[in-house]
C-alpha positions as CSV (number, residue, x, y, z in Angstrom):
1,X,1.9,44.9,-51.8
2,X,1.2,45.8,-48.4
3,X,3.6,47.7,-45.8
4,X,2.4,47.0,-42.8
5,X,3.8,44.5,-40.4
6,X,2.3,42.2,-38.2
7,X,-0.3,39.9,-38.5
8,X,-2.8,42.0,-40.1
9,X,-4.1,39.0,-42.2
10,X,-4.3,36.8,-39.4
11,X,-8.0,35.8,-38.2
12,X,-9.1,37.3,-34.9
13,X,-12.1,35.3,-32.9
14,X,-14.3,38.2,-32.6
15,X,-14.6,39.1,-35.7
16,X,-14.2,36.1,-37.8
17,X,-17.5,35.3,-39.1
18,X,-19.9,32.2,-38.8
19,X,-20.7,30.4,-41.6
20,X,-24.2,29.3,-40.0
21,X,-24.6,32.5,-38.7
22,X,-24.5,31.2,-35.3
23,X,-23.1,32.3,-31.9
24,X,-19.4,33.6,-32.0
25,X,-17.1,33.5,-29.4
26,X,-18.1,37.1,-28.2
27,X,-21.5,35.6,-27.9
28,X,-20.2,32.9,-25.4
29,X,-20.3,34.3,-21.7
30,X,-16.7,32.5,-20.0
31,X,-18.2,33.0,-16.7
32,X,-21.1,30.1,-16.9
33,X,-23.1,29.9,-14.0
34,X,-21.9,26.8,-12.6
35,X,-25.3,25.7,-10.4
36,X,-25.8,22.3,-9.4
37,X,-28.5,21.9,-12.5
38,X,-26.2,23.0,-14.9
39,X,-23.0,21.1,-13.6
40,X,-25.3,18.0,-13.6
41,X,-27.0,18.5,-17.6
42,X,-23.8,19.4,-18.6
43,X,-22.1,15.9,-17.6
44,X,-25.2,14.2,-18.9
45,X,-24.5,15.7,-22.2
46,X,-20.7,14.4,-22.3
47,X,-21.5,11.0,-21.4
48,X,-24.1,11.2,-23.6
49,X,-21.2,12.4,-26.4
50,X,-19.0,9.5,-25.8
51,X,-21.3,6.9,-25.6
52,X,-22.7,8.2,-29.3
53,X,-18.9,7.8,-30.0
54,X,-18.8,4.6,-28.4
55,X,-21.7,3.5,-31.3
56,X,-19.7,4.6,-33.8
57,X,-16.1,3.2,-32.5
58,X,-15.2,0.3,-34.9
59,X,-12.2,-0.9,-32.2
60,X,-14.1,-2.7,-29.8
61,X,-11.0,-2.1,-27.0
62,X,-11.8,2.3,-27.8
63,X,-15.4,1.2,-27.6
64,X,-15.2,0.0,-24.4
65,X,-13.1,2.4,-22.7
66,X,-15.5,5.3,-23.9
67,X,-18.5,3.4,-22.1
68,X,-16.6,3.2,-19.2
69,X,-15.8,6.9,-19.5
70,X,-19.5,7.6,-19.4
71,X,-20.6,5.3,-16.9
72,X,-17.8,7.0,-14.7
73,X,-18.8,10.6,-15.2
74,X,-22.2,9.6,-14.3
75,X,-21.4,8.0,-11.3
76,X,-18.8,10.8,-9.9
77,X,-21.5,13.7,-10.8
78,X,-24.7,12.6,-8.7
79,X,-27.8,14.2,-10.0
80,X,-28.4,17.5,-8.2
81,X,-31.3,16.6,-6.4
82,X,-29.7,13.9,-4.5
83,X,-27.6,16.4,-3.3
84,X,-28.1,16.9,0.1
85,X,-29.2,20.9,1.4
């Protein structure tokens, strides 16, 4: 039996391992570099997420509202090289 209080046993982020052997959350960096490119491939990558999730949505009502979701992050994120400098 153990003495100690506490949450000794509890799982802490940075050392709690990967099963894949991937990235951990000490790998992450929190401070992004939020640039114009990387704002603009990140959004592309969401609404490319939902509408995947919009393929597999067996509610056509869910369906819909994630492809308007996507079409609406597209259109409020303009590609960075319409930008103007």
């Amino acid at each position: 039996m153990r003495t100690d209080s506490g949450d000794a046993g509890a799982p802490v982020a940075h050392t709690t391992p990967v099963a894949d052997g991937g990235p951990t959350t000490e790998d992450t960096p929190m401070n992004l570099y939020d640039s114009p490119v990387e704002r603009a491939r990140r959004t592309r990558e969401r609404a490319e997420e939902l509408g995947r999730a919009a393929d597999r949505a067996t509610d056509p009502e869910h369906r819909q509202r994630l492809r308007e979701k996507a079409l609406r992050l597209l259109r409020e994120d303009p590609a960075p090289d319409s930008r103007p400098s």
